[in-house]
BAFI-3210 file (N, C-alpha, C; in Angstrom, 3 decimals, decimal comma, padded with zeros to 6 digits):
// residues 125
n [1|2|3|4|5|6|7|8|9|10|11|12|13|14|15|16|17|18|19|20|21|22|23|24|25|26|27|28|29|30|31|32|33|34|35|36|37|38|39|40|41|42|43|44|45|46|47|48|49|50|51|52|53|54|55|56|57|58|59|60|61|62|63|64|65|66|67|68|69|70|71|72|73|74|75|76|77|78|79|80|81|82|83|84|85|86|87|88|89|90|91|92|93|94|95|96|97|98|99|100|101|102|103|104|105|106|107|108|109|110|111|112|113|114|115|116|117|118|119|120|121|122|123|124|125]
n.u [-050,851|-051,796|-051,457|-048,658|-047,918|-048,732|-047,781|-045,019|-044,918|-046,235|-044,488|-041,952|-042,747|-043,196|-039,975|-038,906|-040,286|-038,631|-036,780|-033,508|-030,484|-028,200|-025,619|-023,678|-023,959|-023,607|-020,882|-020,165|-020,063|-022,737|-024,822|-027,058|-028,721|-031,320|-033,040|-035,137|-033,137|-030,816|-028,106|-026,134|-023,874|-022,469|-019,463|-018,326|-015,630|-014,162|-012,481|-012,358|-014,168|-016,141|-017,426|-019,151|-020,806|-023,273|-023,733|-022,408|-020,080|-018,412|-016,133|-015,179|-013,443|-013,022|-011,360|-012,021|-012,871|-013,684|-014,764|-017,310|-019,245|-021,304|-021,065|-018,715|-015,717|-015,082|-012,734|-012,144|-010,049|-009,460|-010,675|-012,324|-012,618|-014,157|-015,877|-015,366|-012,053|-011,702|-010,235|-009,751|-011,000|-010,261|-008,884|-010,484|-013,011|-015,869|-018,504|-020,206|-022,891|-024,893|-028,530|-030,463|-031,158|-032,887|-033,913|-032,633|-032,242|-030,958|-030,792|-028,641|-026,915|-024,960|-022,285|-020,237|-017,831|-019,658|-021,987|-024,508|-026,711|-029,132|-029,221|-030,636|-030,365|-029,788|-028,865|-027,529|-025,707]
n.v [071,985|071,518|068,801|068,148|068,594|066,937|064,411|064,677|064,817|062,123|061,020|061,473|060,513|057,314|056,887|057,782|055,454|053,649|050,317|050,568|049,431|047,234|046,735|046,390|045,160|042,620|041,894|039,962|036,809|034,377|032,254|030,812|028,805|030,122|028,057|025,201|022,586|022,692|022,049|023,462|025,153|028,566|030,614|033,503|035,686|038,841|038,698|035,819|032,874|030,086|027,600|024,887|021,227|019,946|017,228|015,609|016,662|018,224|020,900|024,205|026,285|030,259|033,005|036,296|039,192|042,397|044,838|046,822|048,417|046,319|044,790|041,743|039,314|036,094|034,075|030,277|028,389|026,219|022,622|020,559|016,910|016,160|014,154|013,587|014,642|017,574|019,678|021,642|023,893|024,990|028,366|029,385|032,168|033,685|035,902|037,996|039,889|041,932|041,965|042,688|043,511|042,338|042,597|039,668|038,679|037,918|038,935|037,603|038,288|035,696|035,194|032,998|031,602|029,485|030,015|031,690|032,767|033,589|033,552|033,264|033,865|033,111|034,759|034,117|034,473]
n.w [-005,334|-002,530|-003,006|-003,518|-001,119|000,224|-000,714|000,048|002,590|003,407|002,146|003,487|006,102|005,462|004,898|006,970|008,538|007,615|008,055|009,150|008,227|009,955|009,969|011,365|013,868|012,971|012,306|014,167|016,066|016,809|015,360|013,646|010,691|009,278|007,607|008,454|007,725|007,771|009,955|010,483|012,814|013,003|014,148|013,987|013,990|013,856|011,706|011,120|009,567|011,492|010,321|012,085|011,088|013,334|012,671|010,989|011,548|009,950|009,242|008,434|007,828|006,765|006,000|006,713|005,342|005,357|003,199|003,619|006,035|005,132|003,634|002,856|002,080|001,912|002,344|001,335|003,941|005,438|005,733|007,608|008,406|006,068|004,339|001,364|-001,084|-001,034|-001,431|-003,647|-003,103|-001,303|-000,941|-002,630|-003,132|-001,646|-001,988|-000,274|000,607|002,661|002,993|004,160|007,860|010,722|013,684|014,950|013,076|009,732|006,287|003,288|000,624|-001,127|-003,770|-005,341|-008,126|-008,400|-007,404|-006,588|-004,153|-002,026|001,645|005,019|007,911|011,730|014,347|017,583|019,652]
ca.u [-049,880|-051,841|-051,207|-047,279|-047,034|-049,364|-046,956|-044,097|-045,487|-046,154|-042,978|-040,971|-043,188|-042,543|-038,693|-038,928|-040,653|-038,339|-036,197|-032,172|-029,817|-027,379|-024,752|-022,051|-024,729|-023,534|-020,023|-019,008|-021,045|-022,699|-025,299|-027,515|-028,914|-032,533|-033,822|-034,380|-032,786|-028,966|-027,595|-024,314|-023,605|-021,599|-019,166|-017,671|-014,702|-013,833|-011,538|-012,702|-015,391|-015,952|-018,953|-019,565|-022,082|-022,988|-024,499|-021,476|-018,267|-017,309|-015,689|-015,571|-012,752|-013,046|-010,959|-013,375|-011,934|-014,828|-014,811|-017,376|-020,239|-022,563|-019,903|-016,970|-015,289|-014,731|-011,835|-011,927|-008,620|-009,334|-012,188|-012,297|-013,483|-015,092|-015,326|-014,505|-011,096|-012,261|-009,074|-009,690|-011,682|-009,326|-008,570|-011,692|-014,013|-017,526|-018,375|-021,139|-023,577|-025,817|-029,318|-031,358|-031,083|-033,936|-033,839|-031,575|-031,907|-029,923|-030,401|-027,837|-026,731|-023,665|-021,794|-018,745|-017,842|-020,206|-023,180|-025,435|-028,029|-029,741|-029,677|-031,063|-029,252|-030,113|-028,120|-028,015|-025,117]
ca.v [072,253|070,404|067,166|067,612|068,672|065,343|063,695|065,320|064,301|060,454|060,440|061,528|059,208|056,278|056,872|057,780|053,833|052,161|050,127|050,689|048,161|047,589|045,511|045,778|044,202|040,866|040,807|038,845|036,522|032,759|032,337|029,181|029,130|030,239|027,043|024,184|021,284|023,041|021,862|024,080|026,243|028,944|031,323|034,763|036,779|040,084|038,170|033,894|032,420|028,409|026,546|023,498|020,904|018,818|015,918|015,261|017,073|018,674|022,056|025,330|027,394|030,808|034,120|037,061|040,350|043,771|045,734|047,693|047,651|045,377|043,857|040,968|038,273|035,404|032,982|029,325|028,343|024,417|022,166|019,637|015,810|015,709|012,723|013,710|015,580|018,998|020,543|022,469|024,791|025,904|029,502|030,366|033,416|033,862|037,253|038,292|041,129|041,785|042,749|043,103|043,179|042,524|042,109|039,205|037,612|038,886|038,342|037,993|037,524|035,081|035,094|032,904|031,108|028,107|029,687|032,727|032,538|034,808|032,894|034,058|033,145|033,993|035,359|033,337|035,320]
ca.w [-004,295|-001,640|-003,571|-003,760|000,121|000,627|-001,247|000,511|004,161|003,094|001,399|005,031|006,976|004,788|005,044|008,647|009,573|007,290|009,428|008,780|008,174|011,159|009,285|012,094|014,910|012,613|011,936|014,824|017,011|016,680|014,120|012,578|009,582|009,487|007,583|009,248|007,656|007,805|011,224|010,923|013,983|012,822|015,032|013,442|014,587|012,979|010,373|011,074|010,173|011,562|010,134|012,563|011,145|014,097|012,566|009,866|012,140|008,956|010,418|007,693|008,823|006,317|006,693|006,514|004,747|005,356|002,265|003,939|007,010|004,546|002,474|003,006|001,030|003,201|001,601|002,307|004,457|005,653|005,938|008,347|008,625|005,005|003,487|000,158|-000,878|-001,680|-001,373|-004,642|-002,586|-000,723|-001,576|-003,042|-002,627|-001,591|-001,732|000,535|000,929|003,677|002,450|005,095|008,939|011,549|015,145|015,222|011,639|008,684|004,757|002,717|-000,793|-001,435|-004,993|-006,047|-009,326|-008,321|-006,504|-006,343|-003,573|-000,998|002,827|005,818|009,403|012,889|015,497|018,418|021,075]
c.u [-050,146|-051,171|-049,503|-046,838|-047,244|-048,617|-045,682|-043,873|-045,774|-044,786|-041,882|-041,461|-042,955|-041,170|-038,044|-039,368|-039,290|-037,274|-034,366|-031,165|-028,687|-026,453|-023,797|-022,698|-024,136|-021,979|-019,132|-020,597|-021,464|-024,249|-026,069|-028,449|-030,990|-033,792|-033,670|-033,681|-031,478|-028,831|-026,710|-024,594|-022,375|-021,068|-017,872|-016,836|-014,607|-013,292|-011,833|-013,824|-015,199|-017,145|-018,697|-021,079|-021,940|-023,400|-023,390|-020,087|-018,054|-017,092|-015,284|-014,245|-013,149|-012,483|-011,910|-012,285|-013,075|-014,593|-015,898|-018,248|-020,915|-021,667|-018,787|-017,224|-014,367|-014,144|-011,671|-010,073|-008,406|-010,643|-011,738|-013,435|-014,481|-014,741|-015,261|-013,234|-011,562|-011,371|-009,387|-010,212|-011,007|-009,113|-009,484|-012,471|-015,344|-017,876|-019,950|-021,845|-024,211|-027,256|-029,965|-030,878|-032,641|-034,223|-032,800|-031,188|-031,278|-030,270|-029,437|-027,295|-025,089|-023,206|-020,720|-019,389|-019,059|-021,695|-023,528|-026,931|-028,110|-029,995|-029,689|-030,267|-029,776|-029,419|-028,265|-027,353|-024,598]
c.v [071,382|068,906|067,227|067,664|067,558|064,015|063,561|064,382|062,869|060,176|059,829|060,591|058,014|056,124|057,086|056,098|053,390|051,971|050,334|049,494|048,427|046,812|045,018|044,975|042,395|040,877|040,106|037,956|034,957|032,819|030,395|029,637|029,021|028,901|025,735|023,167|021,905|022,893|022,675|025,190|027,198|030,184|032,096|035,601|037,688|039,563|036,309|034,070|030,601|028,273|025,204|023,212|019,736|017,765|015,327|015,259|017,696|020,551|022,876|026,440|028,671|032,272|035,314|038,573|041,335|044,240|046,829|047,589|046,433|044,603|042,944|040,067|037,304|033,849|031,506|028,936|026,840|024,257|020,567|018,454|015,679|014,708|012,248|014,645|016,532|020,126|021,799|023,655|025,906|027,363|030,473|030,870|033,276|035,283|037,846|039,711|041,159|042,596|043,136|042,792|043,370|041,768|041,262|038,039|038,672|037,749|038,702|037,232|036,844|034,777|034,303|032,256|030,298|028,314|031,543|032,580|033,703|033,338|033,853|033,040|034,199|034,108|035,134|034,216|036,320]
c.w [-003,055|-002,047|-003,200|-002,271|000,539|000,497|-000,170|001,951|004,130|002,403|002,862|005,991|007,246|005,560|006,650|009,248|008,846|008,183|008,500|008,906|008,990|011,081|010,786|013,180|014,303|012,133|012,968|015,840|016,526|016,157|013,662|011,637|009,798|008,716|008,408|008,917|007,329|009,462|011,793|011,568|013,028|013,828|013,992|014,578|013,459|011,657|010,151|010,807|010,295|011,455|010,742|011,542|012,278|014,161|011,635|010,529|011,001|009,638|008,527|008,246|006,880|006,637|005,772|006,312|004,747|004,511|002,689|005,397|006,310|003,835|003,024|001,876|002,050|001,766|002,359|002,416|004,945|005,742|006,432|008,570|007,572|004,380|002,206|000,602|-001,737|-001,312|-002,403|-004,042|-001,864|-001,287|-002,693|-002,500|-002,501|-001,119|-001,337|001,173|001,330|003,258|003,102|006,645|009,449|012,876|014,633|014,116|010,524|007,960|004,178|001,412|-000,894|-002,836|-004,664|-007,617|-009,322|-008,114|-006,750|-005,425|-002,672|000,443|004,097|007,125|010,733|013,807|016,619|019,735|020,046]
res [x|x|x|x|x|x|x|x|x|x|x|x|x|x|x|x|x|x|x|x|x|x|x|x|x|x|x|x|x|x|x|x|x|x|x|x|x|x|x|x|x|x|x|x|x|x|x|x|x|x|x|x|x|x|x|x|x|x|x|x|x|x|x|x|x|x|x|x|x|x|x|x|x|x|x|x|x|x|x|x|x|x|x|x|x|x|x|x|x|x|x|x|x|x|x|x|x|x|x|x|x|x|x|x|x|x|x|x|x|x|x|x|x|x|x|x|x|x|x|x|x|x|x|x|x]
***
């Protein structure tokens, strides 16, 4: 009986530090990408997102759809100053789930047809 209240009391402790994920602190605001060799500034509204890179100019416009606090699906809508034509892109999904928050960095997993990765980004304003 001691053992299971022992249990009990490290269980609530545990679950009491862990830290909570604070999805909505990130869906709007200005953002760079937590490694260093990605240049692109990016700036989120409720429904935009614009990826500047400022060593290329290529510009990212993406409209951003919430499915829930942790969840969107952000459709590309133009892409500016690339110097291929990557039109095809247009109108495709990247469907994005926020896995972790902390202080002012956020992980998060990105799916479409093309790509499956986990990137981390930090929260600049």
């Amino acid at each position: 009986m001691k053992n299971l209240i022992l249990v009990l009391i490290l269980n609530l402790t545990l679950n009491s530090c862990a830290q909570e994920k604070k999805c909505e602190d990130f869906k709007t605001g200005k953002f760079v990408y937590a490694e260093k060799n990605r240049p692109e500034k990016i700036v989120r509204t409720d429904n935009l997102q614009i990826e500047i890179n400022s060593e290329t100019g290529v510009e990212i416009y993406t409209k951003i759809e919430w499915k829930s606090d942790c969840e969107y699906v952000m459709t590309y809508e133009k892409i500016l100053n690339h110097p291929k034509d990557i039109s095809s892109v247009i109108g495709k999904k990247i469907y994005v789930e926020i896995l972790e928050t902390n202080g002012n960095k956020i992980r998060v997993r990105a799916k479409s047809d093309s790509m499956d990765e986990k990137i981390e980004f930090i929260k600049t304003e």
